[in-house]
C-alpha positions in Angstrom: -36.9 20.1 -31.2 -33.7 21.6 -30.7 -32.5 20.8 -26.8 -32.0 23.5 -24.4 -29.1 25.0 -24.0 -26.6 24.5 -20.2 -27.4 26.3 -17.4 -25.1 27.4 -14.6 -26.5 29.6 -12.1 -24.1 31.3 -9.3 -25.2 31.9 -5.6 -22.7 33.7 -3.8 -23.6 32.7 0.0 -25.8 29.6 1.2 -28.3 32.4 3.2 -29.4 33.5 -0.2 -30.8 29.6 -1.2 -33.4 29.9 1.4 -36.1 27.1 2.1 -34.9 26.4 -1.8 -34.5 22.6 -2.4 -31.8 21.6 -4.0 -33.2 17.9 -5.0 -32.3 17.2 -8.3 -29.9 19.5 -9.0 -26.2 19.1 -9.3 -24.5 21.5 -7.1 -20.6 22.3 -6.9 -19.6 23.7 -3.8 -16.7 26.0 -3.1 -14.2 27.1 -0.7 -11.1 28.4 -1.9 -9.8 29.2 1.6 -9.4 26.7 2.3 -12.1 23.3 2.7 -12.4 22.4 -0.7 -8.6 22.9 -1.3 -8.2 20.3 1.7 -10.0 18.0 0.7 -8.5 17.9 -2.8 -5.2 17.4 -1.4 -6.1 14.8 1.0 -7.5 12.4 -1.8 -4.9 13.1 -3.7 -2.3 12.0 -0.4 -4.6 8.6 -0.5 -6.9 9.3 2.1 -9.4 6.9 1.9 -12.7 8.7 2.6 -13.4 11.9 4.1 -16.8 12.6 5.5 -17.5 16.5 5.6 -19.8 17.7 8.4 -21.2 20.7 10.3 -20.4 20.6 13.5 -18.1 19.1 16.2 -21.0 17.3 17.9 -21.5 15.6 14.4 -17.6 14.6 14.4 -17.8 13.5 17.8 -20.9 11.3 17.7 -19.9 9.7 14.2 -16.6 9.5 15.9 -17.6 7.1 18.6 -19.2 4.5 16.0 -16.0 3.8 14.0 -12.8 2.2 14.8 -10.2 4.7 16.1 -7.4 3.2 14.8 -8.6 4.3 11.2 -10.1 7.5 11.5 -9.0 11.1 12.0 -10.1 14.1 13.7 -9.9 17.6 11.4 -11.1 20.6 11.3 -10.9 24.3 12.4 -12.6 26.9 13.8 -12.1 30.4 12.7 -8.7 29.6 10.9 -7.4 27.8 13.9 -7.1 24.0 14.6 -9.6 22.3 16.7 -8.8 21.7 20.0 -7.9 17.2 20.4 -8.3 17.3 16.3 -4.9 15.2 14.9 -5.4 17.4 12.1 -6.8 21.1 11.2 -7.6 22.8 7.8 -4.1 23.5 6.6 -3.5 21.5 2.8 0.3 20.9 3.9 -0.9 19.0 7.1 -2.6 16.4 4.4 0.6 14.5 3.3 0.4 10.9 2.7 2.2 9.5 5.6 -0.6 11.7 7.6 -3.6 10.4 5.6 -2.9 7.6 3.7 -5.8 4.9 4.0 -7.7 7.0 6.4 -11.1 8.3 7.4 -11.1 11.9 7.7 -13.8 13.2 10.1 -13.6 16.6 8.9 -15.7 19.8 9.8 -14.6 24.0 8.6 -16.2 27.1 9.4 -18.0 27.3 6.3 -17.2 24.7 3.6 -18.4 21.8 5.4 -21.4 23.7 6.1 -22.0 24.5 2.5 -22.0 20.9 1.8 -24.4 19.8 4.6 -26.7 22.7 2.9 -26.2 20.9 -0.2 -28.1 17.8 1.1 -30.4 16.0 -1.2 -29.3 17.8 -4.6 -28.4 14.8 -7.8 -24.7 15.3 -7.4 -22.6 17.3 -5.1 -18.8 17.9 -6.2 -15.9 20.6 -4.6 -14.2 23.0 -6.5 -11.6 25.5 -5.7 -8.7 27.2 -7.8 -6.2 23.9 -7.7 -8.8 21.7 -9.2 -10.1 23.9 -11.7 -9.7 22.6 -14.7 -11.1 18.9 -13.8 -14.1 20.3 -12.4 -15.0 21.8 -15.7 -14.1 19.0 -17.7 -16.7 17.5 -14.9 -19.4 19.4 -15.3 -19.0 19.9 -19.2 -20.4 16.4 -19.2 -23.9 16.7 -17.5 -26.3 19.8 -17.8 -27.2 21.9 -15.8 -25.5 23.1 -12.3 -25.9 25.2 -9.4 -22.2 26.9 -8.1 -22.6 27.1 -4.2 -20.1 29.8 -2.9 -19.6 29.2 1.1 -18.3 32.7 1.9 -17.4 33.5 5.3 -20.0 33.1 8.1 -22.9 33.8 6.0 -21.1 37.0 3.8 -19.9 37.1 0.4 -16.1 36.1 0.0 -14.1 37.6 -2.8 -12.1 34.4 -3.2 -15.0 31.8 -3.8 -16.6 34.3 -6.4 -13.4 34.6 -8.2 -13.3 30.8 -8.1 -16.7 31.0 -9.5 -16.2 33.3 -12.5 -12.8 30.9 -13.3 -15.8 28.0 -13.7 -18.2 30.4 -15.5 -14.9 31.8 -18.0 -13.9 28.2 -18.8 -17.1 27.0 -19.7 -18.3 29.6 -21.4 -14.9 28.8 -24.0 -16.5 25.1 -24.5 -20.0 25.9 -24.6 -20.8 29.6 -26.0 -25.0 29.0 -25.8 -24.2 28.1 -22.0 -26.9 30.3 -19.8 -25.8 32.2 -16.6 -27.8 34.3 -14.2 -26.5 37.5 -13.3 -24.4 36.2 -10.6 -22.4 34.1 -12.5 -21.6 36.7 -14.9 -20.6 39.4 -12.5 -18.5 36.4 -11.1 -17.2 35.9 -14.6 -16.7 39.8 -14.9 -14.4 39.3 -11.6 -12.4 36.6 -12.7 -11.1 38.0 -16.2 -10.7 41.7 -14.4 -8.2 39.4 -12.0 -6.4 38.5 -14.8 -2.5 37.5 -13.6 -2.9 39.0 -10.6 -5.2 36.2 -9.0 -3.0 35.0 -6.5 -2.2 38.6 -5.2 -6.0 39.5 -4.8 -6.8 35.8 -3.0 -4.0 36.7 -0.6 -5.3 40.3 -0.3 -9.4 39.1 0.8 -10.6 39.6 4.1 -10.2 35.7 4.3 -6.4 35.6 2.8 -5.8 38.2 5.5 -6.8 36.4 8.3 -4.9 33.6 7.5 -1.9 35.8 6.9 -2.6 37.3 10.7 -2.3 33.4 11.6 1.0 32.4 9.9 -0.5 30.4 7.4 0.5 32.7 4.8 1.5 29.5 2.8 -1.9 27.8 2.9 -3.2 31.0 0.8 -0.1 30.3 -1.8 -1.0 26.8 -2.2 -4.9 27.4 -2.5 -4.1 29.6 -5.2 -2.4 27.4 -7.4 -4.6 27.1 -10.6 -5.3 22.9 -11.6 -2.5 21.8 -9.7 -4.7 18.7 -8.1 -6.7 17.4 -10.9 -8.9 15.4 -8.5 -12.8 15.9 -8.5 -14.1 15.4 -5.0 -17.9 13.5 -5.2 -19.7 13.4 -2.3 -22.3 10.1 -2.0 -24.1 9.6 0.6 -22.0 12.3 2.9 -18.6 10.6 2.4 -15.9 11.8 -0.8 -14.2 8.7 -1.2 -10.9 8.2 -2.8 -10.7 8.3 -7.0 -10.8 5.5 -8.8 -7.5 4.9 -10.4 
């Protein structure tokens, strides 16, 4: 019997998952702007483990099991640093003397979230535009997958679709039977419309906006910076821990 061909199904916003479990699916989250991005640089700056979560109670009681000397506080609200947080949600704050050999406690407004939503699926991994590339090669390798989009508070964010479509394009090149609900092709349909003009729409969304309004104008640049970390972030057990070498 001939096997069945890939599946990749889009969902643009965690609200439209439901009571729908996720147990036994593989499941990429994104957030372009910027959690997923973060985290991708901070592995690749040598932090040792980050542990995403939801909230600042989560931090703070996680926080006050673990040795201070080797853990971190990051996270934002709204765009802006946490108040007492060493660190927010800015890529460039993630350099190595920062990180390196650390445990990031890390919560976002919506990536983290995404994640925590993401509980009990087979395999959880974070995509955004700088690790593009090694997410495909990623999921090229095992079946079927379901691409979690965080958005913004609950709405559909331009940038994580368009991150989205980029997964759906490149896959499609290596596997033309690959299947895709209607999501994921509109998402598709997004991303090749884009064409060379990517990083301009990113730093035109609501979200690239925002962070404009904040001064973190560069944070949008760097986001948008197509496989320029070719790290795969794998979360296990609710901790990303460094690569292997």
């Amino acid at each position: 019997m001939k096997p069945a061909p890939p599946r990749l199904e889009v969902v643009f916003t965690p609200g439209e998952l439901g009571e729908t479990s996720l147990k036994g699916k593989g499941v990429v989250v994104i957030d372009v702007l910027r959690s997923a991005t973060t985290i991708a640089k901070a592995l690749a700056s040598g932090a040792e483990l980050v542990v995403p979560l939801a909230s600042t109670e989560d931090v703070t009681r996680l926080a006050s099991t673990l040795e201070r000397k080797q853990i971190l506080l990051c996270g934002e609200r709204d765009g802006v640093r946490i108040e007492g947080y060493a660190l927010g949600n800015s890529p460039s704050e993630f350099t190595a003397k920062a990180v390196r050999g650390k445990t990031l406690l890390f919560t976002t407004t919506n990536g983290t979230g995404a994640v925590a939503r993401s509980e009990g699926a087979r395999e959880i991994v974070l995509a955004s535009l700088v690790n593009l590339n090694a997410i495909v090669d990623h999921l090229d390798e095992k079946g079927d997958w379901l691409v979690l989009c965080s958005g913004h508070r609950g709405r559909f964010a331009l940038e994580d679709a368009l991150c989205a479509g980029a997964i759906v394009s490149r896959l499609h090149a290596r596997r033309p039977d690959l299947e895709v609900n209607d999501a994921g092709k509109s998402a598709e349909f997004l991303f090749r419309s884009a064409g060379d003009d990517l990083p301009r729409i990113v730093a035109g969304t609501e979200a690239g906006e925002r962070l404009k309004n904040l001064g973190l104008e560069a944070d949008v640049a760097f986001s948008s910076r197509i496989d320029s970390l070719p790290i795969v972030p794998i979360v296990k057990d609710g901790r990303i821990a460094k690569p292997a070498k």
